[in-house]
C-alpha positions in Angstrom: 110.8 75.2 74.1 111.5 77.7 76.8 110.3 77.2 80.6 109.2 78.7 83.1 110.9 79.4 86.8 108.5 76.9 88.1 108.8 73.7 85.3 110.2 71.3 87.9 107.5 72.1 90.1 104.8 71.1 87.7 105.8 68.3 86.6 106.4 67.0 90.3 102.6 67.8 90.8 101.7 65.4 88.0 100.8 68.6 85.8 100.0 67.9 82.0 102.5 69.7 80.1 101.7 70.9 76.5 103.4 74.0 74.2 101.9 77.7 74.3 103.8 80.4 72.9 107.0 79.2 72.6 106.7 77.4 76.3 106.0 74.5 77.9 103.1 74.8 80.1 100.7 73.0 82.4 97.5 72.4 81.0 95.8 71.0 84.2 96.8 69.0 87.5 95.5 65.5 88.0 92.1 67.2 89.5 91.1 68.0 86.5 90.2 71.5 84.3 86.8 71.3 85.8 87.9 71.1 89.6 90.6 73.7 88.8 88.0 75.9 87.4 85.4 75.5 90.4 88.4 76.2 92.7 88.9 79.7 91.4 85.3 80.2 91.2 84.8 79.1 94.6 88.1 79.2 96.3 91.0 79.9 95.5 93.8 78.8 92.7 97.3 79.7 91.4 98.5 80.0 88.6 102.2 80.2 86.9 102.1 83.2 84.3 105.4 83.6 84.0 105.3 83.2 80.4 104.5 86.5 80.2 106.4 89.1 78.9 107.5 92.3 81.1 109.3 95.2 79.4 110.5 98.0 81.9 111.1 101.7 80.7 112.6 104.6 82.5 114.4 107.8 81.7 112.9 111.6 82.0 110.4 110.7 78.7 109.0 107.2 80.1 105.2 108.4 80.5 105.3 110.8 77.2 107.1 107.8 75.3 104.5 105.2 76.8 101.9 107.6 75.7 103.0 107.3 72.2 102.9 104.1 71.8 99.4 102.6 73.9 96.2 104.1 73.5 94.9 104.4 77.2 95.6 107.3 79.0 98.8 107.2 80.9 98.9 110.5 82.6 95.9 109.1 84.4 97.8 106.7 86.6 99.3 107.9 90.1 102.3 105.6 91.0 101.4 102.6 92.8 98.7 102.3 89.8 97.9 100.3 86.6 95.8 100.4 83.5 94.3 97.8 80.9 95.8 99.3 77.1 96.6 98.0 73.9 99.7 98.2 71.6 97.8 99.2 68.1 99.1 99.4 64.6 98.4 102.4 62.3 95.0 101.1 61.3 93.9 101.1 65.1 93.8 97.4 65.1 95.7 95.4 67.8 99.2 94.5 67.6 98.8 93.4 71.6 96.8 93.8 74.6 98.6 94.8 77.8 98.8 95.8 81.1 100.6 99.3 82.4 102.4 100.0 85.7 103.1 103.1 87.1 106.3 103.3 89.5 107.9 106.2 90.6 110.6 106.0 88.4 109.6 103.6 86.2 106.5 102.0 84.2 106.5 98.6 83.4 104.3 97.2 79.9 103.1 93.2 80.7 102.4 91.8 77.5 101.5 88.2 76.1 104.0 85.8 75.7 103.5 85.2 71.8 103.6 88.8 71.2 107.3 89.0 73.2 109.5 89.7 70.1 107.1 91.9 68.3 105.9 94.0 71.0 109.0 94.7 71.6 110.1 95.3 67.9 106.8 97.4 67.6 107.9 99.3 70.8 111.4 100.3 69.9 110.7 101.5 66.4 109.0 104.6 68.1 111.8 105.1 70.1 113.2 108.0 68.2 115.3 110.9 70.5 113.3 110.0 73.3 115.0 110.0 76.7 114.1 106.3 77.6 115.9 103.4 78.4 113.8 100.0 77.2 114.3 96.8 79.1 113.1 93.4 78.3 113.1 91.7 81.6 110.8 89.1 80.8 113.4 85.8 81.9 114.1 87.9 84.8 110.9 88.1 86.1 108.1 85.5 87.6 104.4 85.8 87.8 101.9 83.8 90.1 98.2 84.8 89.6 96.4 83.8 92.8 92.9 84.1 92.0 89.2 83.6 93.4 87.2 84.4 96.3 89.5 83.6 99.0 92.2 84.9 97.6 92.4 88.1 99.8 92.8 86.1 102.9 95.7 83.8 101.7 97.5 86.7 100.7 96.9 88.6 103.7 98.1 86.0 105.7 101.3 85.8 103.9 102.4 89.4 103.9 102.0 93.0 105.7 101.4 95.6 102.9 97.8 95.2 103.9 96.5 93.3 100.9 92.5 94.1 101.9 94.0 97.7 101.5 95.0 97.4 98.4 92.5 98.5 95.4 91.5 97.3 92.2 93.8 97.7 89.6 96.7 99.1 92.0 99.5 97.5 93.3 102.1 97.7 96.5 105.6 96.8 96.8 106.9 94.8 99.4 107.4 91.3 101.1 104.8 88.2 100.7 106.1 85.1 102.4 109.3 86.6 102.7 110.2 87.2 99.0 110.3 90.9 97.6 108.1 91.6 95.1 105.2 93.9 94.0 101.5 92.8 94.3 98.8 94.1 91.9 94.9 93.5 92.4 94.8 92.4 88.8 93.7 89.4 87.2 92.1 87.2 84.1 89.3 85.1 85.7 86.4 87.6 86.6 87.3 86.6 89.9 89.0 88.8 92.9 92.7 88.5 93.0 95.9 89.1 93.2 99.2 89.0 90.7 102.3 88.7 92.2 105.7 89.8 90.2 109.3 89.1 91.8 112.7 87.5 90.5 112.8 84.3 88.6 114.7 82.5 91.4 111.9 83.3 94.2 109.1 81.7 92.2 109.9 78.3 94.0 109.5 79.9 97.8 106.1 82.2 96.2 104.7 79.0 95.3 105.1 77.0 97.9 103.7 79.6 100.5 100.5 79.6 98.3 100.0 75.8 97.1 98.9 72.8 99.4 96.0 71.5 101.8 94.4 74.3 103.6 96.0 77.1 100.9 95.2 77.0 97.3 94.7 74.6 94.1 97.4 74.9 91.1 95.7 76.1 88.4 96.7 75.2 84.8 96.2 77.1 81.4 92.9 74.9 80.4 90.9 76.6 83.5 92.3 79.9 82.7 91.0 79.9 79.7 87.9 78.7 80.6 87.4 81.3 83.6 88.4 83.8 81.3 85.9 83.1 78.3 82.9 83.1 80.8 84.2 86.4 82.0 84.2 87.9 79.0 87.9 88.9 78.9 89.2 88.6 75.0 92.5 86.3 74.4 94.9 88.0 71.9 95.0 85.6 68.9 91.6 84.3 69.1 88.8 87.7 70.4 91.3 90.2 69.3 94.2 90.1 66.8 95.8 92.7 64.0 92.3 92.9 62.3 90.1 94.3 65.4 90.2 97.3 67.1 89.1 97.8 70.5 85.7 99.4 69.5 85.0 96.7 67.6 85.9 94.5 70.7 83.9 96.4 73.0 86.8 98.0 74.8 86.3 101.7 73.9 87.2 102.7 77.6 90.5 101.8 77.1 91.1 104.1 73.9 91.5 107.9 74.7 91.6 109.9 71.8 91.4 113.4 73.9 94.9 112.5 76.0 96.1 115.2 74.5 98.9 113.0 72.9 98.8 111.4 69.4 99.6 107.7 69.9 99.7 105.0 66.9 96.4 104.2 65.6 95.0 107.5 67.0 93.6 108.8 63.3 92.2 105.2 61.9 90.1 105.2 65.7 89.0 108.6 65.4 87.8 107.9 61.9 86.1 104.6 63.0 84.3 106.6 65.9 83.1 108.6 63.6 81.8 106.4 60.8 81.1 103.7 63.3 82.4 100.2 63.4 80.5 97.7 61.2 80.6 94.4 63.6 81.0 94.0 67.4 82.3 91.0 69.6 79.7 89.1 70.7 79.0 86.2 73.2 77.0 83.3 72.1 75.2 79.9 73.6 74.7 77.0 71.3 71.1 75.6 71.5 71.5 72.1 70.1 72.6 69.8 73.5 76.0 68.2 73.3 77.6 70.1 70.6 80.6 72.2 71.2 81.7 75.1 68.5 85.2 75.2 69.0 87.9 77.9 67.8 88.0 78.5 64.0 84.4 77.2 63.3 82.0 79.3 60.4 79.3 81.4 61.9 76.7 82.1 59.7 73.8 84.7 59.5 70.8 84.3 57.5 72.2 81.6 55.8 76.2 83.6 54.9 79.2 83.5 56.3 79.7 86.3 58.9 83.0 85.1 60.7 84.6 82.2 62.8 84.2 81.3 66.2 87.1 83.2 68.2 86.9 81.6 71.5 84.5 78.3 72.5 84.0 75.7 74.4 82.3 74.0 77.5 82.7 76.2 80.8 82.1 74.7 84.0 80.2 77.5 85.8 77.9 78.0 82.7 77.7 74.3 82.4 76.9 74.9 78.4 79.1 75.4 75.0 79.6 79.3 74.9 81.4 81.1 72.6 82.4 84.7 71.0 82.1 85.8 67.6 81.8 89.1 65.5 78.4 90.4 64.0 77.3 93.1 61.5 77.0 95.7 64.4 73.4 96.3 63.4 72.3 92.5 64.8 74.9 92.5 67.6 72.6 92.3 70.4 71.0 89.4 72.6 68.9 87.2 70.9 70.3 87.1 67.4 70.0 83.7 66.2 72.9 82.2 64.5 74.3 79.2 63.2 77.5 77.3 63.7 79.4 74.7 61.2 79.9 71.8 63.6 82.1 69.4 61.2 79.7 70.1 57.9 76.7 70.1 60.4 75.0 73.6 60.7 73.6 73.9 64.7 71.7 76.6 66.4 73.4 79.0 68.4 71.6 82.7 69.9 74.0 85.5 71.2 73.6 86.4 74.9 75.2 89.3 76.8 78.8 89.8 77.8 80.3 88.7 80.3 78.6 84.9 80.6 79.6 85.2 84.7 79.3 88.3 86.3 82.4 89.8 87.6 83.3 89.6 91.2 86.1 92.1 91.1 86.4 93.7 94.6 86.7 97.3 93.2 
């Protein structure tokens, strides 16, 4: 298994270390998932992405070639700015969520760590003539997410590119606690916050700055996922996957079929718009106390099998077993009672409305 930058780190911290596409990762810190969690929530955590994967493009046809091949609009973004896309096959369903940067000379793709290899397989088959150079500099690069309500000041403190300046969903290059690296009001927790990119080898000095007394909590991937469910941000594999498109997952804004540039999966989602999708995403609550519908569990409605459970669990904040799941788009809406296979017991579930926290982005 690969590892990230910041392994030794972790595993000084007393970090629980498990496997997550293709890496070894730190579930959670002795505190706990639920501490972790409340820290974000209420605080402020960090967290080691740096499993992620980062592909870099440049050359004359970088926006028109980036274009081509994710569905959001990139002619939109001013440099200094990014966007929330998605990689799609020709049916319009998802081959990968990602995240777009806009440089001046560049644009950098951020895209999940299983995906890596196929992304990028995906990306270079549309290369064709175009006048682009690709890069996969996902070893090269490190990622710290620091994340929650306090998270503007910490940064602040540690740098001068103004971080209270900066916008939601932009980004500034620069120093923070002496390493150079670019910082983007991005992240995956509903919270405010901040993701930091920079070299592989100044992960250790990043860290440190943020972690300790007085600073912030490490942050493992158990709370991440936990922030994220009640936030209502999908998880690639679970939410969406090469069967769903994005108006089936609720993310229409992120599909622009008037760009005025044909990009893969552009004809399937303009038929689909048309026709209209047959189930949506939806976030559910299970009603029976002390029951938990975990991943891969059947969902049924009226008595048949509609899907699986894509994402559930226990979140902190919520305090109750939530969930997502897809529904004929005709009973997708709060209040739909459904009913969950619980090991070959059928319990009581109803759908609520998305996101289970509000978001506290500062926009």
């Amino acid at each position: 298994m690969k590892q990230t930058p910041l392994h030794a780190v972790h595993v000084a911290l007393g970090a629980k270390m498990v496997p997550f596409a293709g890496f070894e990762m730190p579930v959670s810190y002795p505190a706990g998932i639920s501490a972790e969690h409340k820290a974000v929530r209420e605080n402020v955590g960090v967290f080691d992405v740096s499993h992620m994967g980062e592909f870099e493009i440049s050359g004359s046809d970088r926006n028109a070639f980036v274009q081509r091949v994710t569905c959001n609009d990139v002619g939109a973004l001013t440099p200094g700015q990014a966007q929330y896309s998605g990689i799609l096959t020709k049916d319009g369903t998802f081959v990968d969520d990602c995240l777009v940067y806009r440089f001046e000379d560049k644009l950098m793709m951020v895209v999940n760590a299983s995906n890596i290899q196929k992304d990028w397989d995906t990306i270079v088959a549309q290369k064709g003539g175009a006048n682009v150079r690709l890069r996969d500099i996902s070893d090269e690069t490190a990622l710290l997410a620091v994340q929650g309500p306090k998270a503007e000041a910490l940064v602040g403190q540690l740098t001068g590119l103004g971080a209270a300046m900066i916008p939601y969903y932009h980004f500034a290059q620069g120093k923070v606690a002496g390493v150079q690296c670019f910082l983007s009001r991005t992240g995956y927790t509903g919270e405010d916050g901040f993701e930091l990119y920079c070299r592989a080898g100044d992960a250790e000095t990043l860290w440190h700055a943020f972690v300790g007394a007085g600073r912030a909590e490490p942050v493992g991937l158990g709370a991440r996922d936990t922030l994220r469910l009640e936030a209502g941000l999908p998880l690639y594999g679970n939410d969406i996957d090469d069967t769903t498109t994005p108006y089936e997952a609720g993310l229409s804004f992120i599909v622009k079929l008037e760009k005025g540039s044909p990009f893969t999966g552009l004809e399937a989602l303009k038929r689909q718009k048309l026709e209209g999708v047959k189930r949506r995403l939806v976030g559910f609550r299970v009603t029976e106390p002390k029951t938990v519908a975990r991943p891969g569990f059947a969902v049924f409605l009226d008595g048949t099998q509609v899907d699986v459970v894509r994402s559930g669990t226990v979140t902190p904040t919520v305090n109750a077993a939530i969930g997502t799941t897809y529904l004929p788009a005709d009973r997708a809406k709060p209040g739909t009672k459904i009913e969950i296979d619980v090991r070959g017991k059928r319990v009581a579930a109803e759908t609520v409305k998305l996101p289970f926290v509000p978001h506290r982005y500062k926009k």
